[in-house]
N, C-alpha and C positions, 0 to 999 in steps of 0.2 A: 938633178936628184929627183925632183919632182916627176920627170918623163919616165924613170926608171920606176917609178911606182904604179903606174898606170896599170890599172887590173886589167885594160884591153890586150895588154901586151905578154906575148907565153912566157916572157921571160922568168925563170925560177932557178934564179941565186939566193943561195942557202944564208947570206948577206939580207938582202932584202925581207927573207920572211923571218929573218931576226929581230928588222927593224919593223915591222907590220907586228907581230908578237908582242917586242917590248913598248909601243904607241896603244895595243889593245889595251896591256898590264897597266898603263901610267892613266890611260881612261877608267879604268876599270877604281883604280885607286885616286883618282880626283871623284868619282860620285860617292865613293865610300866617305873621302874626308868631307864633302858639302854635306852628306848625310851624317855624320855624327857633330857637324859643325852649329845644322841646324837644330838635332836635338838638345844640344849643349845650351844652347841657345834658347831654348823652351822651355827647359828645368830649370836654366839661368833667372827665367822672367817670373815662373811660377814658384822660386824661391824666394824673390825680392816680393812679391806680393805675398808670399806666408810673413813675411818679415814685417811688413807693412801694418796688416793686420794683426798680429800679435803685437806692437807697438800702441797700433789702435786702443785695443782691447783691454791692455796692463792701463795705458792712460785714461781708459772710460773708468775702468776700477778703481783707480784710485779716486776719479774725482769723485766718482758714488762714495767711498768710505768716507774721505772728507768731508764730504754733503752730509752723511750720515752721521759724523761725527760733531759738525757743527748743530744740528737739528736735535741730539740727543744730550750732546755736553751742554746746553742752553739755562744756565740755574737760574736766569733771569725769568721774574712773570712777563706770562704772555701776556697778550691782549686779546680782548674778546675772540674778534677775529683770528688770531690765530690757534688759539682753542678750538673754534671752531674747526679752521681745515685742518687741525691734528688727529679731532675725532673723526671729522669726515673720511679723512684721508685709512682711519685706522679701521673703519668701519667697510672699506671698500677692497683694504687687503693692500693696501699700495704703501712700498715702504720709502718712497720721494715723491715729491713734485715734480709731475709734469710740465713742460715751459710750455707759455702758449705763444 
């Protein structure tokens, strides 16, 4: 089968360039599937990472509300100290602590 394909050869059965044809189609149609396989695959990853981050993001929020909500619901007296970094803190525009 092999020898019968031989492009050195003038042979031109209407057989042969059926099967030259349909080996072009099925090439042609394996780079199309690796190409949408790969883009699949790309949107795949850049989905899991929107997801990731948005995960992220809801969970920094709440801990901020929380934070926010323990530092404001607080009916207990401060302590000097923390009078002080309340005012400080209100006087610089910052509505948490920064961790150091």
């Amino acid at each position: 089968v092999i020898k019968t394909l031989d492009t050195k050869q003038p042979v031109r059965t209407p057989d042969i360039q059926a099967l030259k044809n349909q080996l072009t189609e099925k090439e042609r149609r394996i780079h199309h599937l690796e190409y949408d396989f790969e883009k699949s695959r790309n949107r795949h990853d850049q989905e899991e990472k929107l997801i990731i981050t948005a995960w992220y993001n809801m969970g920094m929020a709440l801990h901020q509300k929380v934070s926010a909500e323990r530092l404001t619901s607080s009916n207990q007296p401060m302590s000097f100290l923390a009078q002080q970094r309340q005012s400080t803190m209100a006087r610089r525009g910052l509505t948490r602590p920064h961790p150091r």
